[in-house]
C-alpha positions in Angstrom: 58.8 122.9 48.5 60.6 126.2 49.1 63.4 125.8 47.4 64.7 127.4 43.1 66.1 125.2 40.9 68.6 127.2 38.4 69.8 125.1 35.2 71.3 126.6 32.6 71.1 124.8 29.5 72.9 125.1 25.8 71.8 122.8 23.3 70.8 119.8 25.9 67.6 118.8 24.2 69.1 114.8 24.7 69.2 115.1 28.3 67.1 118.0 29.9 63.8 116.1 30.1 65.5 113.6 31.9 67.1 116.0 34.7 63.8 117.5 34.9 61.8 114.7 35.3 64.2 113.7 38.3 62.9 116.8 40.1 60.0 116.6 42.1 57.3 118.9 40.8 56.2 120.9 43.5 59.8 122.5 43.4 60.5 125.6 41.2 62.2 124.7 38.3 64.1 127.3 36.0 65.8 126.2 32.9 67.6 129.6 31.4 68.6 128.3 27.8 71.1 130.4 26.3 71.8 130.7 22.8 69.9 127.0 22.0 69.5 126.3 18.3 67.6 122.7 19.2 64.7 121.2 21.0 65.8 122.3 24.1 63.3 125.3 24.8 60.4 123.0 23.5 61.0 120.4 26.4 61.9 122.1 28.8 59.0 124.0 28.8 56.8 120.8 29.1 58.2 121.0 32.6 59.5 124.1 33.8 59.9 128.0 33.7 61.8 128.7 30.0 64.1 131.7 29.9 65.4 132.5 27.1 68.6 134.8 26.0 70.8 135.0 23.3 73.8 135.8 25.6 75.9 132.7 26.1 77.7 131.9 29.6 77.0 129.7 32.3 77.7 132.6 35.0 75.1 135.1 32.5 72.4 131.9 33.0 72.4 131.5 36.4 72.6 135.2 37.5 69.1 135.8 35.1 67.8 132.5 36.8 67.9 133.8 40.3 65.7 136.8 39.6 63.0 134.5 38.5 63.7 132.3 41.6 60.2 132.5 44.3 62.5 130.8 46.9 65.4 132.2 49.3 66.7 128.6 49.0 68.5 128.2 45.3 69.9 125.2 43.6 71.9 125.4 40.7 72.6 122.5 39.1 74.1 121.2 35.5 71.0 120.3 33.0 72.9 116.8 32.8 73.2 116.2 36.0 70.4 114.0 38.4 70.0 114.1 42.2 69.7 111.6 44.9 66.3 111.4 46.0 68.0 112.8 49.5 69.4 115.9 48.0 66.6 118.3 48.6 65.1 117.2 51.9 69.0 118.0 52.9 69.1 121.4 51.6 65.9 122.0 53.1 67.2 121.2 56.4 71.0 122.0 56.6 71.2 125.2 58.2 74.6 125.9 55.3 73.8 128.7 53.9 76.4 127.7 51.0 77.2 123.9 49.6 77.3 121.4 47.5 77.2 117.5 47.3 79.2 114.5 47.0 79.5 113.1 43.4 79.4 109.4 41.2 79.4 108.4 38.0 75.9 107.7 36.2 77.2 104.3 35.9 78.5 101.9 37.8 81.8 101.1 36.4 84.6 101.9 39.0 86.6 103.6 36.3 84.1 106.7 36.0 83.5 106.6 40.1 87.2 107.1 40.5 87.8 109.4 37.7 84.9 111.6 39.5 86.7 111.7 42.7 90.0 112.9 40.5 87.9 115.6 39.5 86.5 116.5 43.3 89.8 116.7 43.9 91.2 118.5 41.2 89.0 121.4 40.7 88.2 123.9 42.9 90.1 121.6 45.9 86.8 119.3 46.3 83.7 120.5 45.3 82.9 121.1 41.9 79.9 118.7 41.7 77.5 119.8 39.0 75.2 121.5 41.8 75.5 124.1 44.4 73.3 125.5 46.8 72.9 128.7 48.7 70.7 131.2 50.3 69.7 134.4 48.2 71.0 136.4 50.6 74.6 134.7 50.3 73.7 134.9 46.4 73.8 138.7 46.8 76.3 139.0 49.1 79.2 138.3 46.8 77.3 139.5 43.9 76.4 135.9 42.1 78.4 134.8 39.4 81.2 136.3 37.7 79.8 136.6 34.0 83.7 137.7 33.5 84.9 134.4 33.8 84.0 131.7 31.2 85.3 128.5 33.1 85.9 127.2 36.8 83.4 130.1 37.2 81.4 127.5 40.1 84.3 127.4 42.0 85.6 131.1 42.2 81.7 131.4 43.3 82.1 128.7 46.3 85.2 130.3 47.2 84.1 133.8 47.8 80.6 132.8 49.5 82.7 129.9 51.6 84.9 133.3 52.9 81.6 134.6 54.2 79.1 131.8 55.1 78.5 128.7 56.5 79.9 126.0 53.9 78.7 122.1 54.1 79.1 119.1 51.5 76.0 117.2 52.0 76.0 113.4 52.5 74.2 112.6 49.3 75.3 112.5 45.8 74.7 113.9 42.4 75.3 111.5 39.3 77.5 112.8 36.6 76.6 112.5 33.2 80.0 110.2 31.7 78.9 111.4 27.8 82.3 113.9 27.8 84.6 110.5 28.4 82.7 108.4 26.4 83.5 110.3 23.1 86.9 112.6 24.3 88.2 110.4 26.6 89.2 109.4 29.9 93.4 110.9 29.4 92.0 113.8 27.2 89.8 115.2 30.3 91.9 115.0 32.8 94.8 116.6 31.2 92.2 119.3 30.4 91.9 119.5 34.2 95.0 119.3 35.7 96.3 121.9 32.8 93.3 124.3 33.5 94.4 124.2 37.6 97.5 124.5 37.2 97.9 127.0 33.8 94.8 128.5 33.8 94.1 129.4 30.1 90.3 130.3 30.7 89.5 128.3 27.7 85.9 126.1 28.3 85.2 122.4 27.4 84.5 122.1 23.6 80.6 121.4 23.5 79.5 117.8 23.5 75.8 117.0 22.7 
């Protein structure tokens, strides 16, 4: 398929083989891990490209990803996060040239579901997913990520590319890996969110593994 996938991935050795094995394999898979100190490098390489860099920073990852990428069509997506079976025969045909998806719960509990649309709605005014897509050429138009910016860095990039290009959610999903509320909490995150929109502090998530 012609089509990059970016994932940048710090210390996700419980949960990258799984994202990867959701990926078809005739797609180009890129796995930049950045300052791992686990397994993570080992797996992922069972399965995928391996870049490695000390340099922490989700923007720093997926910039370095993209000029490995064979494909004008990129996906970056969260190394916890797994796609519809949908999701790339969309992107492959949408003529967007920047986008994203819907978003559930990796469970069915109606809790998580609604807590996930909270957080559609909350950040970045509806589409921080855990996966965007784009052309290169948008990609380089607004000069990929800000490596500046340690947090809501996904949406500052949707919002400069959707000032240029044609933006589109798909009608297909992502599932969200629940593991943050399961050991912070349901209150504890979105307090975290709704503080971060409103006061933004530029502080990130503490890690959870």
């Amino acid at each position: 398929m012609s089509i990059s996938i970016i994932i940048p991935a710090y210390n996700e050795e419980n949960e990258i083989e799984k994202t990867l094995k959701n990926i078809p394999n005739n797609v180009q898979k890129i796995v930049i891990c950045n300052g791992c100190n686990d397994k993570t490098v080992q797996i992922a390489k069972k399965y995928a490209q391996v870049i490695e860099t000390p340099k922490k920073g989700v923007s720093h990852a997926r910039n370095l990803g993209v000029k490995l990428a064979k494909h004008d069509k990129l996906i970056f997506l969260d190394a916890d996060i797994k796609m519809d079976e949908k999701t790339i025969p969309l992107i492959l045909k949408t003529n967007a040239n920047i986008g994203t998806t819907k978003v559930k719960a990796n469970s069915n509990h109606p809790i998580d579901n609604a807590v996930m649309f909270l957080k559609s709605q909350i950040h970045c005014l509806g589409f921080n997913t855990g996966l965007i897509f784009c052309t290169k050429e948008m990609f380089h138009k607004v000069n990929g990520f800000d490596e500046s910016m340690t947090i809501h860095e996904d949406g500052n990039f949707l919002r400069k590319c959707k000032k240029q290009g044609n933006f589109k959610v798909l009608d297909t999903h992502v599932y969200n890996n629940m593991r943050r509320f399961r050991k912070q909490g349901y209150l504890k995150i979105i307090y975290y969110w709704i503080k971060e929109t409103l006061f933004f502090s530029g502080k990130d998530y503490e890690a959870i593994r």
